[in-house]
N, C-alpha and C positions, 0 to 999 in steps of 0.2 A: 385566440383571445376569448376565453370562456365568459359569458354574462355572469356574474355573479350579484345578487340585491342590486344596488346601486350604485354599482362601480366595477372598471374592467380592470382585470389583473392581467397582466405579460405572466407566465411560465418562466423559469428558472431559465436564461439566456443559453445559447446552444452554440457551438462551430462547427462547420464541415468543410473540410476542404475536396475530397474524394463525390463524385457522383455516383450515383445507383449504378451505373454501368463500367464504373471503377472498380467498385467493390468487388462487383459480381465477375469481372475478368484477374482480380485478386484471388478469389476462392477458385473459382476453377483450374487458374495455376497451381493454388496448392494443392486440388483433389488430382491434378495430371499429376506430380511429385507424386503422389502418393500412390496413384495406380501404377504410374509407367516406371517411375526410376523404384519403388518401394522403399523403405527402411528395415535396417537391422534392429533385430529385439535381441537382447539377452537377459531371458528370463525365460523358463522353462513355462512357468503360470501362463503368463502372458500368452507365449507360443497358442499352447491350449487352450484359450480363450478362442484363437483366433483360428486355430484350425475346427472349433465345437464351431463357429462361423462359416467354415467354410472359404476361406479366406486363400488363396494362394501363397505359398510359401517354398522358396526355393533356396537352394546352397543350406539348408536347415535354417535359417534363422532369419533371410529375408522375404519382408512382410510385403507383398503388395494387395492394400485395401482399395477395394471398390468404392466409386462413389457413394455406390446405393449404401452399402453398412453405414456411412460418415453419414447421409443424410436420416439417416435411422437413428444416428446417436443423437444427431443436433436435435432433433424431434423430439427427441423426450428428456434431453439435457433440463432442469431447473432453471428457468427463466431469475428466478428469486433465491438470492442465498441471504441466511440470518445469522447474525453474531448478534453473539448475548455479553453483559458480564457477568460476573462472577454469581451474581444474586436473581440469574436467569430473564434480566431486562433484557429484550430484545431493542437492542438499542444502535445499529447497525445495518439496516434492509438494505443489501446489495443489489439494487434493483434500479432499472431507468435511470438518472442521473443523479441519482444520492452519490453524494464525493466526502470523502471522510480521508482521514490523515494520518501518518505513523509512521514513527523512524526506519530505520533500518536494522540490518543484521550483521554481527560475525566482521564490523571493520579489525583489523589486526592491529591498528595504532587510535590514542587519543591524542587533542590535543588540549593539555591542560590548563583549565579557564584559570587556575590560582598561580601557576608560574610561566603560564605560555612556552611550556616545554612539549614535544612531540615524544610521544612514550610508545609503547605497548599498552596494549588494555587489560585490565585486570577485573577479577572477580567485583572487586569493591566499584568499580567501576561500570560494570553493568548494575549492582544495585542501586548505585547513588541515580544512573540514567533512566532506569526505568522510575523511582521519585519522581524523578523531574519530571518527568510525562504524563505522571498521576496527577501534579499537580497543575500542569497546564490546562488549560480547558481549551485548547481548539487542537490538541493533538488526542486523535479518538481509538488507537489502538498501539500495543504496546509490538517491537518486536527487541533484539537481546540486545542492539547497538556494537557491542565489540565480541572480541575472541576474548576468553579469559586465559589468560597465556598463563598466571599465575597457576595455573590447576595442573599439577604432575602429570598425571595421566590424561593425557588429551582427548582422548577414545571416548571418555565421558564427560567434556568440560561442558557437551548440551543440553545433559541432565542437570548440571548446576545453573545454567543459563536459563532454562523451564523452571527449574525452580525459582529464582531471583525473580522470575517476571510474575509467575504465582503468589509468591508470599511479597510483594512491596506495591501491589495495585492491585483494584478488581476490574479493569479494563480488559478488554476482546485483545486476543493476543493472535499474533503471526509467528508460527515457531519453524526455526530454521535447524534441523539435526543433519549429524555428521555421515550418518549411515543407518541403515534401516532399524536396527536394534534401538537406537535414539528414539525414533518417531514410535515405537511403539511403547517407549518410556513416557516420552511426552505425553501422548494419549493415555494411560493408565495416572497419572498424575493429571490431567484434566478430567478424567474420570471421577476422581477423589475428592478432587472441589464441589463438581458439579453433584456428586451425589449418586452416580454410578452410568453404566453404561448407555441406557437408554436416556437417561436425562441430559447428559450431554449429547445426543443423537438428538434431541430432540429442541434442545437449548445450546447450540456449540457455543461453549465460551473462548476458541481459539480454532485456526486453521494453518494446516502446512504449507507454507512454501518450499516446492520441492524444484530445485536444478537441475536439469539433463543437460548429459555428456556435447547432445548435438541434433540437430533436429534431423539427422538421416541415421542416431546411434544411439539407440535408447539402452543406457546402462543397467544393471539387475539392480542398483539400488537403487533406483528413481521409480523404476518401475513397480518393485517390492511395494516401494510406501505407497505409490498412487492405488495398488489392489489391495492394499491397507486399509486402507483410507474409504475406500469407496465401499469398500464390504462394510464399516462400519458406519458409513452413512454419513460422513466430516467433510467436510469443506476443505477443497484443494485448488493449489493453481500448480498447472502441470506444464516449466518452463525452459524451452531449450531458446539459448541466448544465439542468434546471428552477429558475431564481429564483422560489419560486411568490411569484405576484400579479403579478411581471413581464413575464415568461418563457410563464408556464404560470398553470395555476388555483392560487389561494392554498389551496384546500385539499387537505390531506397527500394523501390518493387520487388525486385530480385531479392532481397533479404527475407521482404515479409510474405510473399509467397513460399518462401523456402521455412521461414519460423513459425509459422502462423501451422503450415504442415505439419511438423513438430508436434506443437500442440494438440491438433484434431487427431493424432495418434493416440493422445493421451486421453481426449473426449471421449473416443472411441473405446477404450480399453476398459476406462472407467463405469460407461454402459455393460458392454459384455458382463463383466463383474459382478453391477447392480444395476439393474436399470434406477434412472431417475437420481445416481449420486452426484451429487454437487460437484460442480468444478467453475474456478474463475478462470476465466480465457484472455488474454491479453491480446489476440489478433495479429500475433508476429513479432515479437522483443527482438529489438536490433538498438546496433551502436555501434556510434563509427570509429574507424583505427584513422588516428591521426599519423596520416603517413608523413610527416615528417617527424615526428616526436616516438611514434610508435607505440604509444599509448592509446590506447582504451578509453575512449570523452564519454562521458555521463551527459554532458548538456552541449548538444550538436543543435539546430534548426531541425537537420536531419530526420532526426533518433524522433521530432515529436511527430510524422508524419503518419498517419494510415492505420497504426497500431488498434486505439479506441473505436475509429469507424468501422475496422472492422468487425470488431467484437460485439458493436453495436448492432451491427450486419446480421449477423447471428442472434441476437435477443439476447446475450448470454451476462453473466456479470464481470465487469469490466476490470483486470489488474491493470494498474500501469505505476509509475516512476515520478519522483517530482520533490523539491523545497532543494537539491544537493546541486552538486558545483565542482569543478575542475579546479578551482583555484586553493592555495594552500593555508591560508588562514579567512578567517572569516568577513572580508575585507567588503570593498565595492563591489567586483567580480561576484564573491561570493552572493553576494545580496541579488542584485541584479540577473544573476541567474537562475536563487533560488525563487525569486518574485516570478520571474517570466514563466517559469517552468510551470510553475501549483498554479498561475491562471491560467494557463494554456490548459492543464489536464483538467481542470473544474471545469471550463469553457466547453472543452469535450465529455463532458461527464464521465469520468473514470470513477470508477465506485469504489475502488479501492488504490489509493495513493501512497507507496513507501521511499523510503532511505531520505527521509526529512530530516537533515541534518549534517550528511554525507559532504565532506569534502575531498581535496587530491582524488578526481575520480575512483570513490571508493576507497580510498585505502586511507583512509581519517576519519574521526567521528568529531563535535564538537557540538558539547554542549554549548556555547554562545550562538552560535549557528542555529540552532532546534530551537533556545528561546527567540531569536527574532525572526524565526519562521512561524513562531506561534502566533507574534502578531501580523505578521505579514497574512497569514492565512486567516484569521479575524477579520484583517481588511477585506480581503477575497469575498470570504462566505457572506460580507455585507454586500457587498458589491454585485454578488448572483441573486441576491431576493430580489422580488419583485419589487413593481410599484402601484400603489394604492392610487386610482386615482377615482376620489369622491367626493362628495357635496362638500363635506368635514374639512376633505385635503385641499379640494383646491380653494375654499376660504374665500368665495365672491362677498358672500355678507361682510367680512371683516374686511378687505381690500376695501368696499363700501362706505366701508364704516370711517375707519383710518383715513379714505381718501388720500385727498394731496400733503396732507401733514406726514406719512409716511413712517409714522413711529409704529413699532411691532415688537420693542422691546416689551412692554408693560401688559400687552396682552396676554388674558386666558390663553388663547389657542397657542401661543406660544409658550407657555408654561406647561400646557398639556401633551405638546408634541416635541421640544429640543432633545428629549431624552432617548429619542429615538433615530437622533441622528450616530454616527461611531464614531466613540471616542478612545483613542488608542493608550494603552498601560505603557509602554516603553518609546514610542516614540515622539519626539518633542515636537509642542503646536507653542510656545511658548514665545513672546516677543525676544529679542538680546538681549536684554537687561537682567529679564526673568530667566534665562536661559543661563546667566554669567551667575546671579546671584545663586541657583542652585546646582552649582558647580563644574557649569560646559563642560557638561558629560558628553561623549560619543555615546553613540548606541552601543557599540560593544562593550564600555564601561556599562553603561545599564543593566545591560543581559547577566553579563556578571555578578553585580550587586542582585539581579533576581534570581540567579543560581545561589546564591549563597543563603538568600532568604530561605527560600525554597526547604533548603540541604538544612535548615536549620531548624526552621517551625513547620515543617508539614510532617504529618503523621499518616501513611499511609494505612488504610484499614487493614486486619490482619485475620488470617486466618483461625479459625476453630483450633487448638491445641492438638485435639485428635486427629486432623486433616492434617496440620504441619508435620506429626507425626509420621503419617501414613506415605506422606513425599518424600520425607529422609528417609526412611525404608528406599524404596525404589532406588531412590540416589546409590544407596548405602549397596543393595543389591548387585547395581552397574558396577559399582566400585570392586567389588566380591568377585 
């Protein structure tokens, strides 16, 4: 509780559930994974990274890393990663418990807010969704939301997907590509924006999300983009997912020493490369198989355990998951989990928070969903500020004053201070009466009516003629 002039401030509220001595027998499990059992690489680059290390490698292609290299990468890993937008605001410090918000990627289905029909996602559809995001203000980065199924050649439907998110906001983006030829389309069209190669090094206006095969199987094209990436100085998170009981062991430890492994492969590789290139660590991504159903749950108790502590473990910048749901339309279920979930990861300071908006674990997107996690997350972000307490705040003089008459309506200090109480845009504080007379609306009626505003009056900023230019080239290229 720092002094500050005349009043103590609390720090931005915290959770831990894991002890120092948790954690520390977490990582050590994953460094035994990685020295005793090793991982497979397939990538030739890589290999030779690791044997210019010294590194053992045996059957050709399995890796087993020493401790000492992993503690040499965490060493010089970037405690601080910066996303910019478009106009080089560095508006984004992924650092200590800065928590910041943004959809998802690549769902294969919508569900549509005008006819409540369960579709495919289309082109138009990622650009109507990335508006929406531009125009909400508590969702702080942009990523594609669907598959554009409409796009013939699928091979490049990610260069249309980089582009849509480029030309309809100037929000910090999360780009997800299909195969390594993508991510280094993406990157040369962030190039374009930013104004060339070093200014985007220097101002990342977007960072890859890159999926592996398996945290003991690192595939050439995950691996491709992370010595991509890292040679050019980008911002990455380097993620192999544990399904525990599939994947990995069904239980919670067992997964995140086995993911979290994974990962530190990808720290690792990342160093060798370049020393000091940015990577966001998530601390072991796991999710549970609902063995009855057999499905794949996005919002388990489970899934939120150990992940952020560890990553916090490390100093490192924190990826994780949060605002999405199991449930198929955007209902109570849906609410209630996407509520629980973005406090639980804010509470843990996850510094980067995606697939807000995500429903049918994953495989749905819905914009109703995204708008009332916008304000659900408004709530949130009020809710983690601190509190003031001072001479002003706590108001002895006016208590004083007011006495036993108790009226506080009429007062200054209550004119000077209600406005700083949260008042929410879609959710009703209103008595019944006033609730009936303007039209007992559900909140999903609302969200609705604010998609549509939204889709109608907002005019996202757009880009330079010649920069839009220069992306349909690239596009045009891939397509070639």
């Amino acid at each position: 509780m720092p002094l500050q002039s005349n009043y103590i401030a609390f720090d931005t509220p915290q959770f831990r559930k894991l002890s120092d001595d948790q954690l520390e027998r977490l990582h050590n499990a994953s460094l035994e994974i990685l020295d005793r059992t090793g991982v497979c690489v397939y990538d030739q680059q890589a290999l030779d990274l690791f044997k210019k290390a010294n590194v053992k490698i045996v059957e050709e292609n399995r890796v087993h890393i020493p401790p000492g290299l992993v503690k040499w990468a965490l060493s010089i890993a970037p405690r601080r990663v910066m996303l910019c937008d478009q106009h080089g605001r560095r508006v984004m410090p992924l650092e200590g418990n800065n928590v910041f918000f943004g959809p998802g990627s690549d769902c294969p289905n919508i569900l549509d807010h005008r006819t409540g029909e369960r579709r495919t996602g289309t082109l138009k559809d990622i650009v109507e969704g990335v508006r929406i995001c531009d125009a909400l203000p508590n969702i702080d980065f942009l990523m594609s939301l669907f598959i554009a199924s409409d796009i013939e050649d699928q091979r490049i439907a990610d260069r249309h997907q980089m582009r849509a998110m480029l030309m309809n906001s100037t929000k910090p983006i999360l780009f997800v590509t299909t195969e390594f030829g993508g991510c280094v389309d993406a990157v040369g069209m962030a190039e374009v924006v930013a104004g060339g190669e070093e200014e985007l090094r220097r101002n990342p206006l977007c960072a890859c999300y890159i999926n592996v095969t398996d945290p003991l199987r690192h595939n050439a094209d995950a691996v491709q983009k992370l010595l991509f990436l890292a040679e050019k100085g980008l911002p990455t998170t380097y993620t192999p997912m544990v399904l525990r009981g599939v994947n990995g062991p069904v239980t919670v430890a067992g997964a995140i020493a086995l993911a979290n492994a994974g990962e530190l492969v990808g720290l690792v590789l990342a160093q060798l490369q370049r020393e000091g290139a940015p990577v966001i660590h998530s601390g072991g991504y796991h999710d549970m198989f609902d063995m009855r159903t057999m499905v794949g749950v996005y919002e388990s108790p489970e899934g939120r355990n150990g992940r952020a502590e560890l990553a916090h473990y490390y100093g490192l910048p924190v990826f994780g998951l949060a605002g999405d749901s199991d449930a198929k339309l955007p209902d109570q279920q849906a609410t209630a989990e996407a509520a629980f979930s973005m406090l639980i990861e804010a509470l843990y300071g996850v510094n980067l928070i995606h697939d807000v908006g995500y429903l049918e674990s994953g495989k749905c997107n819905s914009f109703e969903q995204l708008v009332m996690c916008d304000e659900i997350i408004n709530y949130i972000k009020r809710f983690m500020q601190g509190l003031e307490v001072s001479e002003e705040t706590l108001a002895l003089d006016l208590i004083h004053q007011v006495g036993h008459e108790g009226e506080f309506l009429g007062a200054d200090h209550t004119l000077r201070h209600f406005r700083e109480d949260w008042y929410p845009q879609i959710f009703d504080r209103n008595n019944f009466e006033g609730w009936q007379l303007d039209g007992g609306k559900t909140l999903r009626q609302k969200a609705r009516e604010r998609i549509d505003e939204i889709l109608a009056e907002h005019q996202p900023e757009l880009l330079p003629p010649d920069v839009q230019q220069k992306i349909d080239e690239i596009v045009e290229r891939a397509a070639a």
